[in-house]
KOLFI-304693 format. One record per residue: residue in one letter; x, y, z of N, C-alpha, C in turn; residue number from 1. Coordinates in steps of 0.1 Angstrom, whole numbers. Example, Ala and Ser with C-alpha at 12.3 -4.5 7.8 and 13.67 -1.06 7.14 Angstrom:
ATOM   type    n.xx    n.yy    n.zz   ca.xx   ca.yy   ca.zz    c.xx    c.yy    c.zz   seq
ATOM      a     132     -57      78     123     -45      78     132     -33      78     1
ATOM      s     128     -22      71     137     -11      71     129       0      79     2
END
This chain:
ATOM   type    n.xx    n.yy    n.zz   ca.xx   ca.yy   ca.zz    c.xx    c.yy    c.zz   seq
ATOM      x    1174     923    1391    1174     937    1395    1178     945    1382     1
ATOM      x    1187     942    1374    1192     947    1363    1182     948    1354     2
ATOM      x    1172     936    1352    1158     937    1343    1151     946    1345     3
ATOM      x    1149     951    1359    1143     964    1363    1142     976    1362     4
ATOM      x    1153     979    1366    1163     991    1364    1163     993    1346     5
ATOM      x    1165     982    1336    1164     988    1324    1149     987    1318     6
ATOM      x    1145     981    1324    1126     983    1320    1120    1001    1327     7
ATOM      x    1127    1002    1338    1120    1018    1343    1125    1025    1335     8
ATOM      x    1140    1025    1330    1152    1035    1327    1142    1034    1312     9
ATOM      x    1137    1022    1304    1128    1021    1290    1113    1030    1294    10
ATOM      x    1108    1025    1303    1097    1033    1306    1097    1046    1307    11
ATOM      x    1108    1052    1319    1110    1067    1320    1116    1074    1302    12
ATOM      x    1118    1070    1296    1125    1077    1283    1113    1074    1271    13
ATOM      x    1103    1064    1272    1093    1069    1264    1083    1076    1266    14
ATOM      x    1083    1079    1284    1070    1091    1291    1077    1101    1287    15
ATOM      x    1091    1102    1287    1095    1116    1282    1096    1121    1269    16
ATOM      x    1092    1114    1261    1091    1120    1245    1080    1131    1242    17
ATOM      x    1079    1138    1233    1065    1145    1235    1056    1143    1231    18
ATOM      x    1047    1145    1234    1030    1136    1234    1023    1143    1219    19
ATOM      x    1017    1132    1216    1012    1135    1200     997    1147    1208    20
ATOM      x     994    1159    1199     983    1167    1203     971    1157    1202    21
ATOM      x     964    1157    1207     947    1145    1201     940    1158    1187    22
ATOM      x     944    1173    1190     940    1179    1180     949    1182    1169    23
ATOM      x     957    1173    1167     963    1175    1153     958    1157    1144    24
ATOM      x     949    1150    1151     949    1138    1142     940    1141    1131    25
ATOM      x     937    1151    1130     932    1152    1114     941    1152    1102    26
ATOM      x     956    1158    1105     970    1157    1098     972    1143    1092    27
ATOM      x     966    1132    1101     968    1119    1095     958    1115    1081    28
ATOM      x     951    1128    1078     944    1124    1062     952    1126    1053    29
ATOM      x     949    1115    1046     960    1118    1031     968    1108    1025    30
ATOM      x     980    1108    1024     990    1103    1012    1003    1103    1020    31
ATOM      x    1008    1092    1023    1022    1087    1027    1024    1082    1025    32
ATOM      x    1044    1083    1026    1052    1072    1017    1058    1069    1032    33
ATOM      x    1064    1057    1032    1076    1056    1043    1086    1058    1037    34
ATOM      x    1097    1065    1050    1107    1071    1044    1119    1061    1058    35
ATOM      x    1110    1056    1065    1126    1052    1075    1116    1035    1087    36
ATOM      x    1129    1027    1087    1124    1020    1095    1132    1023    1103    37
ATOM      x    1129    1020    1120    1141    1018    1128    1138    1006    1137    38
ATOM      x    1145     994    1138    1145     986    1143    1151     984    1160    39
ATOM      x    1146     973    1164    1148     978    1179    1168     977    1184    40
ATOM      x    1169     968    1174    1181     971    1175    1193     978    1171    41
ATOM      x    1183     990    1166    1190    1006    1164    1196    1004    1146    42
ATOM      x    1191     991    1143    1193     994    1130    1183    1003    1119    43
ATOM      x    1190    1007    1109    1175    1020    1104    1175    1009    1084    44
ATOM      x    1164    1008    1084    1163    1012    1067    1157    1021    1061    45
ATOM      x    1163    1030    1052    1156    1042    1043    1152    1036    1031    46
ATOM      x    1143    1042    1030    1139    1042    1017    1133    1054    1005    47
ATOM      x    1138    1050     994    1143    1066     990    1129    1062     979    48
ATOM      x    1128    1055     972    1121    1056     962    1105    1043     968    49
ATOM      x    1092    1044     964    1079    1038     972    1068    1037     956    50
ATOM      x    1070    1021     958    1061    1018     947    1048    1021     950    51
ATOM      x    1043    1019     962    1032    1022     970    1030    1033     977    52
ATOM      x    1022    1035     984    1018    1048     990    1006    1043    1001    53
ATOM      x    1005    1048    1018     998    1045    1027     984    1054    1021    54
ATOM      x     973    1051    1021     961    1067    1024     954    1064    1033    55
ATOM      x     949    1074    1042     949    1073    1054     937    1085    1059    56
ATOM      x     926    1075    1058     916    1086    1063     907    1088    1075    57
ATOM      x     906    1100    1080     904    1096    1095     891    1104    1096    58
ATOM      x     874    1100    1101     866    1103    1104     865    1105    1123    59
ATOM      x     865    1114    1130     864    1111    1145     876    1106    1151    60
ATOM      x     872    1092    1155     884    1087    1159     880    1068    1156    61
ATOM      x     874    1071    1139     874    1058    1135     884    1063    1118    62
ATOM      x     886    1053    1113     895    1054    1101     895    1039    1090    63
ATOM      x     903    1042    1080     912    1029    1075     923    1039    1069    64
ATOM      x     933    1028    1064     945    1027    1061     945    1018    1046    65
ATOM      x     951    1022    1032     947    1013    1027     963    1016    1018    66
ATOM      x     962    1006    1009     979    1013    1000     973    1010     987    67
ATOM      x     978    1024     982     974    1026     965     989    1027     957    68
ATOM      x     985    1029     945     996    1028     939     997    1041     923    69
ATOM      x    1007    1053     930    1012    1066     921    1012    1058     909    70
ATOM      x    1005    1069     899    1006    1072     885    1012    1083     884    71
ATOM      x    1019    1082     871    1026    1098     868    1013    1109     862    72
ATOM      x    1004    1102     861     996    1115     857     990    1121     869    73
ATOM      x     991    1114     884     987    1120     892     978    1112     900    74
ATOM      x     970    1104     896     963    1096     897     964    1082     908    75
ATOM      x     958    1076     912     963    1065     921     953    1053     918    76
ATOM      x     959    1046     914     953    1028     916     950    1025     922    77
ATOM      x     939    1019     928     936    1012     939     929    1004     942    78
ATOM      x     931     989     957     920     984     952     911     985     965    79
ATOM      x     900     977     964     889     978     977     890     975     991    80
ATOM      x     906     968     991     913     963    1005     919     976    1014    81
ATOM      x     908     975    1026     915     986    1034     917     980    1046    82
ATOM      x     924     983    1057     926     983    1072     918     993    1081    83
ATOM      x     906     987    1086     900     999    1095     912    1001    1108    84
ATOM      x     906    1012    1115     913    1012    1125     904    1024    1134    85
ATOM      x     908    1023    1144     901    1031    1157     912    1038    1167    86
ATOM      x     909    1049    1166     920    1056    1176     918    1052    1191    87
ATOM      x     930    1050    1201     925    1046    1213     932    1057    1221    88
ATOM      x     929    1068    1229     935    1073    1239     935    1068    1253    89
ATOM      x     949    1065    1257     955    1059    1269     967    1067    1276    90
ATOM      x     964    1072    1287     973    1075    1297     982    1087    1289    91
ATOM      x     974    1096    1278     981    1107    1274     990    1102    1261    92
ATOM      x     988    1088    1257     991    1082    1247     983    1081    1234    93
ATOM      x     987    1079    1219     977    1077    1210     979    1062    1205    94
ATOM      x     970    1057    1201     971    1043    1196     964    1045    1182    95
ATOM      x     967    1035    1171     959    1032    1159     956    1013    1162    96
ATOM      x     944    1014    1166     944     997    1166     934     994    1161    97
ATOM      x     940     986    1152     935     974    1139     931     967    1141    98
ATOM      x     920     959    1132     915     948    1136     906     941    1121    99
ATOM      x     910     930    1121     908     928    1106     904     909    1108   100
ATOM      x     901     900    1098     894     886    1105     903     882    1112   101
ATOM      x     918     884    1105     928     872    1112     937     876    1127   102
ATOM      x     936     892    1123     951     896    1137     940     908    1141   103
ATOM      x     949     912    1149     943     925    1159     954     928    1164   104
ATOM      x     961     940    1162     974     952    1163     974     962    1166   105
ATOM      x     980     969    1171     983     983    1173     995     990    1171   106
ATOM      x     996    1006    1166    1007    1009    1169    1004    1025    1176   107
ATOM      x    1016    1028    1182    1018    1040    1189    1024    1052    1178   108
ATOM      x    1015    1063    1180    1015    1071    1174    1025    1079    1182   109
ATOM      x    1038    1085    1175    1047    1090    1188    1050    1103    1180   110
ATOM      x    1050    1107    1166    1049    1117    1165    1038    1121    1153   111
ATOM      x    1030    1131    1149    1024    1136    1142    1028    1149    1139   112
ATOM      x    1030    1159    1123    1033    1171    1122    1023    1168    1108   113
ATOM      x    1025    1186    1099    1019    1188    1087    1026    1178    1076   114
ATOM      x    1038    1173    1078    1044    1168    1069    1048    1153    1073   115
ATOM      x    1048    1149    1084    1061    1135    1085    1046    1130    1097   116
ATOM      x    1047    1122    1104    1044    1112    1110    1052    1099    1118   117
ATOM      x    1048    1095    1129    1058    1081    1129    1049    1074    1141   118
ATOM      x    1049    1059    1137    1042    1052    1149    1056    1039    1152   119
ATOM      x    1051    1036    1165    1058    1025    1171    1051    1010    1170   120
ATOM      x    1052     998    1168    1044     986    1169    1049     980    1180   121
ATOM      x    1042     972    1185    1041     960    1198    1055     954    1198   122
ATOM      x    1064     957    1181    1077     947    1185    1085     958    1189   123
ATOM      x    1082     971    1188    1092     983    1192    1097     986    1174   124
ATOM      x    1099     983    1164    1099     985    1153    1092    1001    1151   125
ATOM      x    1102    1011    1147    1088    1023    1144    1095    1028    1128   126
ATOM      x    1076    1034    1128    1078    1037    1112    1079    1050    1108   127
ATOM      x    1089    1055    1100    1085    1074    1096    1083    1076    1081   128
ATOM      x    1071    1081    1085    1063    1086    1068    1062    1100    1069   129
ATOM      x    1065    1102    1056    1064    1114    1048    1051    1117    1039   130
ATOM      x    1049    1130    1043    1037    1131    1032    1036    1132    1016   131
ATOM      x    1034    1121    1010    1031    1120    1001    1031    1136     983   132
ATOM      x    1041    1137     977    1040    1143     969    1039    1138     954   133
ATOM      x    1028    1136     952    1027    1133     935    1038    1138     921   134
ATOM      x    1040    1129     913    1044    1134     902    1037    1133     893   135
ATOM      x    1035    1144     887    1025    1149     878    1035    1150     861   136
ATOM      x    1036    1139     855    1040    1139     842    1029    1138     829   137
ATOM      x    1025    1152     831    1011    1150     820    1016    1155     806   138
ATOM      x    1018    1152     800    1020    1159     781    1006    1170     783   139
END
């Protein structure tokens, strides 16, 4: 009974979050760093400084996801390895699900803005990125 009661009491508190718009996922083009993990057992890691960088481009509601790597002149490294992915709308929900030879994943898109982002994964693990600001050290 107690399994219940905290499965509905989990269920009712993620229906109540507020729902990503379906017309803001164009926001997800571009350049992010992660800035926070939060684990499901309420532990968080930040991270202040990102050798890497997500980029993240979305045609319709197909995409990939790939990680490059900041130069000070502005510039980004990168190589030909990307993550496609496909948007899935469910029950007023957003999904990003992956699919690549070896796994097939998803995560929950729980917030989207001009600046930050954050998705949830299958283990409840969720991620918050920041949009991406270059440092431009040119002589």
């Amino acid at each position: 009974m107690m399994k219940k009661l905290t499965l509905i009491f989990t269920l009712l508190i993620i229906s109540c979050n507020s729902k990503v718009d379906q017309k803001k996922l164009h926001l997800l083009n571009g350049y992010w760093e992660i800035k926070e993990v939060t684990f499901v057992d309420g532990a968080k890691k930040e991270y202040s400084i990102n050798s890497t960088v997500d980029y993240i481009q979305l045609d319709s509601l197909e995409g990939f996801r790939k990680k490059v790597d900041p130069k000070f002149n502005g510039t980004f490294e990168t190589s030909n390895d990307a993550e496609p992915f496909k948007i899935i709308i469910s029950n007023d929900s957003i999904f990003m699900k992956y699919k690549n030879d070896s796994n097939i994943w998803e995560e929950a898109l729980i917030s989207l803005e001009e600046e930050s982002f954050s998705v949830k994964n299958n283990d409840g693990v969720t991620y918050k990125y920041n949009r991406f600001e270059p440092i431009n050290i040119t002589p």
